[in-house]
C-alpha positions as CSV (number, residue, x, y, z in Angstrom):
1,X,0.0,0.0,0.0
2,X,1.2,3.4,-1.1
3,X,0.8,6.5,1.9
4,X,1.7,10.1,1.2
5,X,3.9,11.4,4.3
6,X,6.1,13.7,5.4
7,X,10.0,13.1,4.9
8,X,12.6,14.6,6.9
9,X,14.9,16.9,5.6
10,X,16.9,20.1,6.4
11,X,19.3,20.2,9.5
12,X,19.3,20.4,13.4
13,X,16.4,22.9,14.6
14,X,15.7,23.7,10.9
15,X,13.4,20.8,9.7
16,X,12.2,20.9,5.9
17,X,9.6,18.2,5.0
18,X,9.2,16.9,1.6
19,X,5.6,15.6,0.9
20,X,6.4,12.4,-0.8
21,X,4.9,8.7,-1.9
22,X,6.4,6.1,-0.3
23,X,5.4,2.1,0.6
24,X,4.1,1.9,3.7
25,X,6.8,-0.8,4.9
26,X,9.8,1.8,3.9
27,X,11.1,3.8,7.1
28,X,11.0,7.6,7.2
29,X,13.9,8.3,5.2
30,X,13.7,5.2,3.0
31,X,13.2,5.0,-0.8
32,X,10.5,7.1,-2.2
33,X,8.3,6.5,-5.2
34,X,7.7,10.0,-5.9
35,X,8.4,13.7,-4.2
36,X,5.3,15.1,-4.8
37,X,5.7,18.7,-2.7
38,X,7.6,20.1,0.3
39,X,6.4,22.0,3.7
40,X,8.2,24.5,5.7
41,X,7.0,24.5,8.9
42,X,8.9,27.7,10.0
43,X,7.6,30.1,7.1
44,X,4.6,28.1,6.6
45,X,5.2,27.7,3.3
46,X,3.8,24.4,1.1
47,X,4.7,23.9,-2.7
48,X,2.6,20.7,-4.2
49,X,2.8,19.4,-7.2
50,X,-1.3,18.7,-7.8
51,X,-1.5,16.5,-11.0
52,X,1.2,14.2,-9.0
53,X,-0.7,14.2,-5.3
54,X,-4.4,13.5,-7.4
55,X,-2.7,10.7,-9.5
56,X,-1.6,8.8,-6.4
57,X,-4.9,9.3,-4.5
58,X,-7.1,8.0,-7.0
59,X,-4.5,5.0,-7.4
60,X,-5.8,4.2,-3.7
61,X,-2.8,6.3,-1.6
62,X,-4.1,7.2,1.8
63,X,-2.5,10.4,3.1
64,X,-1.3,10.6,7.0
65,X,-3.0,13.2,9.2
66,X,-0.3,15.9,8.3
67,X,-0.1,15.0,4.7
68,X,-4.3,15.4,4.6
69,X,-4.4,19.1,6.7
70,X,-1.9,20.1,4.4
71,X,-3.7,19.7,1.5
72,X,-6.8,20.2,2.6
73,X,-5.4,24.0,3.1
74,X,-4.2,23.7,-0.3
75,X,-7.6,22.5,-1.3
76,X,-6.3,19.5,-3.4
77,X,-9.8,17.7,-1.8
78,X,-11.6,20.0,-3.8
79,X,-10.3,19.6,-7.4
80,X,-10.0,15.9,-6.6
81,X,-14.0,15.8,-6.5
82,X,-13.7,18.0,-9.5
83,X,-11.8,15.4,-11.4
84,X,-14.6,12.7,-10.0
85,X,-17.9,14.7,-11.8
86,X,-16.5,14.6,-15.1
């Protein structure tokens, strides 16, 4: 099963997290399948790559709980449905 979480990056006190698609088996910092956007925590900044994040979540990829706030700010939810009524 595929998840989209939060990866690690960045160095002591300075964290960077890039949003990426991973197997659920792999570790934190293991393999990724994709990088599909990155979050800054400290200037609460968020860059996602759309097409990407709606092409794994109609694949069947469940988001974690960070991963799902952040892009329900970024209102990915939304042209996801879109995508669905046509």
């Amino acid at each position: 099963m595929v998840k989209l979480r939060l990866k690690r990056c960045g160095r002591k006190q300075r964290a960077i997290y890039r949003i990426v698609a991973i197997d659920v088996r792999s570790r934190r910092e293991g393999r990724d399948l994709r990088k599909v956007g990155f979050y800054d925590p400290i200037k609460n900044q968020t860059y996602s790559n759309v097409p990407a994040i709606l092409y794994f979540l109609e694949k069947g990829a469940q988001p974690t709980g960070t991963v799902h706030d952040i892009s329900k700010k970024a209102e990915i939810f939304k042209e996801l449905r879109v995508n669905y009524t046509n």
